[in-house]
C-alpha positions, 0 to 999 in steps of 0.5 A: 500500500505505501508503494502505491500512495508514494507513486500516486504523489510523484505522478501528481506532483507536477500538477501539485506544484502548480497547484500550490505555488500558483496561489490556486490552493485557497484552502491551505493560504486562506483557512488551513495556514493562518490557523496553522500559523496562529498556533505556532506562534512565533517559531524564531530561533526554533529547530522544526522537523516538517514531516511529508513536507511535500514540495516544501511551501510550509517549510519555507514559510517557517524558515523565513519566520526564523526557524531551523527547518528540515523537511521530509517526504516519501515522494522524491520528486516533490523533495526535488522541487523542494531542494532546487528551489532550496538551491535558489533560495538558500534559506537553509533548509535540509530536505530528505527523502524518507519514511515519515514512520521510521525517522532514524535519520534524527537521533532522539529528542532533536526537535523543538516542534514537529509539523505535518500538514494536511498529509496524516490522513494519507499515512497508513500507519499512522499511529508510527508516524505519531510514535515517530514525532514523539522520539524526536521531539525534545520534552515539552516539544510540540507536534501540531498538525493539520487534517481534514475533519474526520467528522465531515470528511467526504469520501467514496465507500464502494463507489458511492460518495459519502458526505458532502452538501446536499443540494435543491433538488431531491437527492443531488449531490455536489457534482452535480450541482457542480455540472450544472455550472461548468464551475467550482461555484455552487447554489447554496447547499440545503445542509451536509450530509454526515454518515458512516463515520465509524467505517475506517477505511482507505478511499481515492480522492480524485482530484478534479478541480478546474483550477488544476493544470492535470487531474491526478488521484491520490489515496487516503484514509478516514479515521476517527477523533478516537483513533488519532486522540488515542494514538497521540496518548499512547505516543506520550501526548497530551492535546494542549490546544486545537483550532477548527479554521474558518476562512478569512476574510480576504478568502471570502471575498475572492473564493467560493469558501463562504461554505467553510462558515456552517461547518469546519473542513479541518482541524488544527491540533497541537500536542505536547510531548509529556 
């Protein structure tokens, strides 16, 4: 299975750079960074671990905030986007190519903090990649990360989609709400539909949005709170705060996110190394 999520990101990591850096990735500038960033705070001085950092946009941020940052992913050609773009740059970023569940690279207690951003729900053995942060995290150090809500998360049990808004007419799904438009602009939804919560499982994510220079698929897995508190505990954390985003102000105005104001898409969680 790891195999076949790793592949799934290099073949999409060209569109995912595009994406990302092309400022068409509102949800992470406009609603998931800033709180993200708010509980951080101020990161001057600090050694930071930023686990599957992907193409590394978080990890330059937290460089040019002060902090000592490395990054890490499983997908080598994102952490080779990251490192040319290092090379340009010289922010002073270290970047590997490695398993966020076996960090033996990083000797123990080395981190200040431990970032993983929007990419927890993509780890199949997660529970390791927690184990993993807590090892290399110094006493009192801070994990915080971010995922999708797992109460509202939409996704595809048996090829048929579970959660999302429901529309006017009887029965009609975002999509097609969707089709209607030719847009990622749709009425106003009638409610969110929640169901099957407790069915843990991998699903595909197709991602299909217009603003994608490439369509790409990548794969995920629905948890519960339970699983990742009680992982987070068993890994030697206590949750010291967590944030559920709501859009800002300027993300309101120039995108359709108006939605993200009745119900939080994710969460933000810090924990504390015990």
């Amino acid at each position: 299975m790891r195999e076949s999520v790793r592949k799934r990101w290099d073949d999409a990591a060209d569109a995912r750079v595009d994406f990302v850096h092309t400022g068409k990735d509102y949800y992470r500038d406009e609603l998931n960074n800033p709180a993200l960033f708010e509980l951080l705070g101020d990161v001057m001085g600090k050694k930071i671990l930023d686990v599957a950092c992907g193409e590394g946009y978080n990890t330059r941020i937290m460089a040019e905030k002060g902090a000592h940052v490395t990054g890490i992913d499983f997908s080598e050609k994102l952490i080779e986007f990251a490192i040319q773009k290092e090379r340009k740059e010289k922010q002073g970023i270290q970047y590997f190519i490695g398993d966020v569940c076996d960090l033996q690279v990083f000797e123990n207690a080395t981190f200040d903090i431990v970032t993983c951003f929007m990419a927890l729900q993509d780890i199949e053995n997660y529970q390791s990649a927690i184990k993993e942060a807590g090892r290399v995290l110094k006493d009192k150090g801070r994990f915080v990360f971010v995922i999708p809500h797992p109460c509202f998360e939409k996704r595809v049990i048996d090829d048929k989609v579970i959660g999302g808004w429901e529309y006017e007419e009887k029965g009609e799904s975002e999509e097609k709400a969707k089709d209607k438009t030719h847009s990622e602009t749709t009425p106003n939804p009638l409610y969110y539909n929640v169901d099957r919560y407790f069915d843990t499982h991998s699903y595909t994510i197709s991602w299909k949005m217009e603003r994608l220079t490439q369509h790409f698929v990548t794969t995920s897995f629905h948890r519960t709170l339970t699983d990742y508190v009680n992982a987070l505990y068993e890994a030697g954390f206590l949750i010291s705060r967590f944030k559920e985003p709501k859009p800002t102000e300027r993300g309101l105005k120039i995108h359709p996110m108006k939605n993200n104001l009745r119900i939080p898409q994710s969460i933000v969680i810090e924990a504390v190394k015990c």
